[in-house]
C-alpha positions as CSV (number, residue, x, y, z in Angstrom):
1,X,9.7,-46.8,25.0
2,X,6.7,-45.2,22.8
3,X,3.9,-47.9,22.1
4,X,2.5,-47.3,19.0
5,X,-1.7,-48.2,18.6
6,X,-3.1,-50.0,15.5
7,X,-5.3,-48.5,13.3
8,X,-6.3,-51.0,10.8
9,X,-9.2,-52.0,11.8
10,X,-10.5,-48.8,12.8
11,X,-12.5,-45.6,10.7
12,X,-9.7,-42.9,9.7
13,X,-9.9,-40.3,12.8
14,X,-9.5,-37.2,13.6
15,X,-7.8,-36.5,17.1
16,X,-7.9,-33.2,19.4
17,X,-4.7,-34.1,21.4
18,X,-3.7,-31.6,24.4
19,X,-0.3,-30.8,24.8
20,X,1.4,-28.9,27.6
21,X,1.4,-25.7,28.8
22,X,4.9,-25.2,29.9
23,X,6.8,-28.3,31.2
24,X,7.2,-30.8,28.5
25,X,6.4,-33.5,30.8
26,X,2.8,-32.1,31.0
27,X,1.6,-34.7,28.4
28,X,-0.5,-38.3,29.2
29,X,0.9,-41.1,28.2
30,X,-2.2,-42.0,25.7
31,X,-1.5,-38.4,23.9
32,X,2.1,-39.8,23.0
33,X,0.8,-42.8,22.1
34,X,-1.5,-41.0,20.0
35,X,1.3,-38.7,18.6
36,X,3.4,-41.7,17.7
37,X,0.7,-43.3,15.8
38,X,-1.5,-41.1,13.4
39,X,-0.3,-40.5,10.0
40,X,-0.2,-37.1,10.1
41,X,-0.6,-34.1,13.0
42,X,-2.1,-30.6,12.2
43,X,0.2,-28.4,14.1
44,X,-0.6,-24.5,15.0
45,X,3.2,-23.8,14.8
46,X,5.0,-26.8,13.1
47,X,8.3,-25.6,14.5
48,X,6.5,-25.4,18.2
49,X,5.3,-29.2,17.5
50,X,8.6,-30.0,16.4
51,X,10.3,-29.4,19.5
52,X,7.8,-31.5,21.2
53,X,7.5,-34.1,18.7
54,X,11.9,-34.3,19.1
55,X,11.7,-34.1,22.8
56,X,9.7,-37.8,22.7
57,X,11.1,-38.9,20.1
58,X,8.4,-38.8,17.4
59,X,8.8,-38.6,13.8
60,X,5.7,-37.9,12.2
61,X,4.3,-35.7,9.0
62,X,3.3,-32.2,10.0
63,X,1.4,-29.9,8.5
64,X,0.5,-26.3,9.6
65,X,-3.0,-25.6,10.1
66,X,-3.2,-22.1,12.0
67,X,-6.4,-19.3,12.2
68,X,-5.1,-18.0,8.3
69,X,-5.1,-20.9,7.0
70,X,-7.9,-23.2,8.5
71,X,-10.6,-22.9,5.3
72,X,-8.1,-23.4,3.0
73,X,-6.6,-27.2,4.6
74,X,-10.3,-28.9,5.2
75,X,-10.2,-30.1,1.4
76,X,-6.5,-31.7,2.1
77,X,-8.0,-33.3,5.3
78,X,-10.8,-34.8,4.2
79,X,-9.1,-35.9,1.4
80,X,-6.4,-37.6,4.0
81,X,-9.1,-38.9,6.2
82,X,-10.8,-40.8,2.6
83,X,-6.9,-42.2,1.6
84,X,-7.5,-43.8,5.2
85,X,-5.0,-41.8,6.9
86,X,-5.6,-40.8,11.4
87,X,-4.9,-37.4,11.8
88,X,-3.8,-35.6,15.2
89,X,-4.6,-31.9,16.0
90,X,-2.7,-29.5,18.6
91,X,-1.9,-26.4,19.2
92,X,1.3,-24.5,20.4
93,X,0.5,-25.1,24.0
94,X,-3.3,-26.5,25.6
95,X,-5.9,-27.9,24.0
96,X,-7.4,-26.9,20.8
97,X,-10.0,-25.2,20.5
98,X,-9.7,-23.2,23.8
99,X,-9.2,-19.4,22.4
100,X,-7.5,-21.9,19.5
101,X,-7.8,-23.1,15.8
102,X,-9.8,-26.4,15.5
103,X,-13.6,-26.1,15.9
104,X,-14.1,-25.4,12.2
105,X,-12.5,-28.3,11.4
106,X,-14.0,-30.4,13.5
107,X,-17.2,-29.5,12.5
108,X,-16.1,-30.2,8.9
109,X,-14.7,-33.8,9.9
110,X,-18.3,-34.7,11.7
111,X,-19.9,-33.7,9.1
112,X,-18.2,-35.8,6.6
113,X,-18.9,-39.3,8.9
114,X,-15.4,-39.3,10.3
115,X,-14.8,-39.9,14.0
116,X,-13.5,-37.0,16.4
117,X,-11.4,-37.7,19.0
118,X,-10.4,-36.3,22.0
119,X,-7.0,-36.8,24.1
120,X,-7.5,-34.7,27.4
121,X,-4.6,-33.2,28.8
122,X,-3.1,-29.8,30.1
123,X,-5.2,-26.4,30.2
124,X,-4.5,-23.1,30.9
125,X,-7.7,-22.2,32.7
126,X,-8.0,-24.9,34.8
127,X,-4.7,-24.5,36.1
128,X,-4.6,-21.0,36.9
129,X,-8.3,-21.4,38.5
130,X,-7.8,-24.1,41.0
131,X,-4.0,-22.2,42.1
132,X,-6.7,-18.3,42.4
133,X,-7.8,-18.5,45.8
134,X,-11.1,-18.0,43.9
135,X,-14.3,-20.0,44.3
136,X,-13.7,-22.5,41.3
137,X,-17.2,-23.1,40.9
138,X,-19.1,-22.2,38.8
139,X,-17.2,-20.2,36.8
140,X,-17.9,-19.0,33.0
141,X,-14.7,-18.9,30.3
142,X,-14.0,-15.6,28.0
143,X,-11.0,-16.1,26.6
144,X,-9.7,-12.6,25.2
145,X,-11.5,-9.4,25.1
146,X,-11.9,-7.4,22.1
147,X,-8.8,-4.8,21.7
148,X,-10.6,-2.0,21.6
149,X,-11.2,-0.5,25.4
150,X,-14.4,0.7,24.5
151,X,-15.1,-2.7,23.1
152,X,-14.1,-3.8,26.1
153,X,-16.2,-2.1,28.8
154,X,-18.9,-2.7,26.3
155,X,-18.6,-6.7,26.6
156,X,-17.9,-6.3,30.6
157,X,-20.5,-4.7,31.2
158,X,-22.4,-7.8,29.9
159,X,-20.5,-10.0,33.2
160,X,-21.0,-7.5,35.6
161,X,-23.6,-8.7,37.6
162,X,-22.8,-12.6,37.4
163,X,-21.9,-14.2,40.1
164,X,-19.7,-16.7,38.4
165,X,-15.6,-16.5,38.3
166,X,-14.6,-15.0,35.5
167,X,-11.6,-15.9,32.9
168,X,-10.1,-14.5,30.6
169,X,-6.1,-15.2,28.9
170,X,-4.5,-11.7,28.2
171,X,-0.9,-10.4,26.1
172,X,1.6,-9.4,28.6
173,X,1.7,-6.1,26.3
174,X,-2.2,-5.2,27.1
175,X,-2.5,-6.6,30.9
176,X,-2.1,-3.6,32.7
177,X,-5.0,-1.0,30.4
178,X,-7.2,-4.6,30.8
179,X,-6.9,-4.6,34.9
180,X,-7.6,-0.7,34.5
181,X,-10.7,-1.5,32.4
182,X,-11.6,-4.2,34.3
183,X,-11.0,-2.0,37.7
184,X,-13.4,0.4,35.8
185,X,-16.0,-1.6,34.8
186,X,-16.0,-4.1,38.2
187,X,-14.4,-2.1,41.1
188,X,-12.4,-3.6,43.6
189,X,-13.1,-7.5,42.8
190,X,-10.7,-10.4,44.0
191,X,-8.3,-10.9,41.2
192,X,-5.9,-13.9,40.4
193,X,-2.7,-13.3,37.4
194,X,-1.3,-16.2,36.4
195,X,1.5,-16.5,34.4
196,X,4.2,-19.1,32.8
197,X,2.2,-21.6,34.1
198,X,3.7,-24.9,34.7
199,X,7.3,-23.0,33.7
200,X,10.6,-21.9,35.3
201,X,9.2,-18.6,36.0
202,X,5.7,-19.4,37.1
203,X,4.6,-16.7,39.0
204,X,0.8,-16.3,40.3
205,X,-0.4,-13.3,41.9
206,X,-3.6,-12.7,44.5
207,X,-5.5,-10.1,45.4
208,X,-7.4,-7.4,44.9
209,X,-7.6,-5.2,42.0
210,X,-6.8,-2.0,43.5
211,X,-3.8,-3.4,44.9
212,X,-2.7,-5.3,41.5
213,X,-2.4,-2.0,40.1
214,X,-0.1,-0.5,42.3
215,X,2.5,-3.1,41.4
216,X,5.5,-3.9,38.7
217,X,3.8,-6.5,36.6
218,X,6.4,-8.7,34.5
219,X,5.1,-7.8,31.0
220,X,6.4,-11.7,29.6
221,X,4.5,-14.7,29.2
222,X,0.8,-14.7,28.3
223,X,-1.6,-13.9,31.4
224,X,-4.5,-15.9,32.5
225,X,-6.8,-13.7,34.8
226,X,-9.3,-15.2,37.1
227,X,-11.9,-12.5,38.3
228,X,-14.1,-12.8,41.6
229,X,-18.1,-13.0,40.5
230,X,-20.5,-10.2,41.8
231,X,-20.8,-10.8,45.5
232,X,-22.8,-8.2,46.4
233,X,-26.9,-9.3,47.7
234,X,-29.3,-8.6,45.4
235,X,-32.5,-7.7,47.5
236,X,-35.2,-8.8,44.7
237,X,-38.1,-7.0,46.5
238,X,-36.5,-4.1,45.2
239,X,-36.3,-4.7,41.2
240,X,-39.7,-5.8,39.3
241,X,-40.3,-9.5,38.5
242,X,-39.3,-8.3,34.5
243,X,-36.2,-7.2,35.9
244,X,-35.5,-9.9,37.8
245,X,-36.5,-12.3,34.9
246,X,-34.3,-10.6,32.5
247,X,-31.1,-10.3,34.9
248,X,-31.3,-14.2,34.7
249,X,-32.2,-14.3,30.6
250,X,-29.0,-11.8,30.3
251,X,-26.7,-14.8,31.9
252,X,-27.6,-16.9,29.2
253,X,-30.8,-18.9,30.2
254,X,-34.1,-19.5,28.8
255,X,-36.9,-17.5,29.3
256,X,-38.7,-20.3,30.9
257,X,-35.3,-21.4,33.5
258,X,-35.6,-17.7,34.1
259,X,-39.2,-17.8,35.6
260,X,-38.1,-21.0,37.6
261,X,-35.0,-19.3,39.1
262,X,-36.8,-16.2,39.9
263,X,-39.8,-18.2,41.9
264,X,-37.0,-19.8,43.8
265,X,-35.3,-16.4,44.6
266,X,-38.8,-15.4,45.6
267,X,-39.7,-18.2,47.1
268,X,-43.3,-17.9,45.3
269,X,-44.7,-20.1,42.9
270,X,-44.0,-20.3,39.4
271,X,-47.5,-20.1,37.9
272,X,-47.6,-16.8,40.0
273,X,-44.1,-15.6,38.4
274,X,-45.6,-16.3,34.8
275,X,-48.5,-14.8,35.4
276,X,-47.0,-11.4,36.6
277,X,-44.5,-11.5,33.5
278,X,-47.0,-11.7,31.4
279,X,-49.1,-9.2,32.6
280,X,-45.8,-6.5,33.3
């Protein structure tokens, strides 16, 4: 039996509701509710929803809202939202917004004084990460690379030294020119390929790269690729303290986290750091 939640009371709303991955009964209990309740859902792929939606028995409005059309339904949202109407967002499979349609809108939604939601539930990533024989943490999310290879090594290149797992989701028709670019690019890493996750035919493979390669991949079902982080020592007596800053502002941090990090990694202090980058 489906509960269904009253809204009267409460400001129209916009909710981000996971759905599964695979198994159909990879779905919380509050994301039915949810489901069962709003006015209306924003669906990826109405006829994926649909199946979903049937399977629980849910009968509710859809309306497709994919990466096409996503400028062209904020005016028939907000407008929605202002008749009082609660709104539910998904995509085909996961949470929106991961490598998805929904940020946009979201943004839009907040913007206009309307409440956003979220109903956690199944992800991609964190399945395939915890199943990778990996170290899980920390780890930094990609989603998919450019199509061009060139484009590719390009934006690699950018990882290479991190020592943070890497993943990235991948077409069953590109996976084996990615692991040969990412082979390229990152030698031979740890690797984890996940696959139909949560389905039938889940299959999860371990290893290393080199060895990946060698293999009959099953070219169905989107990938999720979880890549080792750079394990090799870094001996920072050997690179200049701008070097050392800038590997660190490269990752993504500040100049001044930066100059902390590397006095930690030198075991000096910071004033001393500054003073030496400024100076270079």
């Amino acid at each position: 039996m489906i509960n269904q939640i009253s809204f009267k009371e409460q400001k129209p709303t916009l909710y981000i509701v996971s759905t599964p991955i695979g198994n159909l009964k990879d779905i919380t209990y509050r994301a039915i509710e949810i489901l069962s309740s709003v006015d209306y859902i924003l669906a990826e792929d109405t006829r994926v929803t649909d199946k979903l939606l049937k399977h629980y028995f849910i009968n509710k409005k859809l309306i497709s809202y994919h990466e096409h059309n996503k400028f062209e339904k904020e005016e028939l949202i907000l407008k929605l939202l202002s008749e009082n109407n609660h709104i539910a967002l998904v995509s085909d499979a996961g949470t929106p917004m991961i490598s998805d349609p929904g940020y946009e809108i979201t943004q839009t939604v907040m913007q206009n004084e309307y409440p956003v939601v979220a109903i956690p539930g199944a992800s991609a990533l964190l399945t395939a990460l915890i199943t990778s024989n990996i170290a899980p943490m920390p780890f930094i999310f990609i989603g998919f690379l450019p199509r061009k290879q060139s484009d590719q090594k390009t934006f690699l290149e950018k990882y290479k030294s991190y020592q943070e797992a890497l993943i990235i989701y991948e077409s069953p028709k590109r996976i084996e020119k990615t692991l040969q670019v990412i082979y390229e690019v990152y030698g031979n890493r740890k690797i984890s390929l996940a696959r139909e996750l949560t389905k039938k035919f889940e299959t999860i493979t371990n290893g290393y790269i080199e060895d990946i390669l060698k293999t009959e991949l099953n070219l169905l079902g989107e990938y999720v690729l979880i890549i080792e982080g750079n394990q090799i020592e870094v001996d920072y007596n050997e690179i200049t303290i701008e070097a050392h800053v800038l590997l660190y502002i490269k990752q993504g941090y500040t100049e001044k986290e930066a100059l902390k990090l590397v006095a930690k990694d030198r075991n000096v202090k910071k004033s001393d750091i500054y003073q030496a980058y400024k100076i270079k």
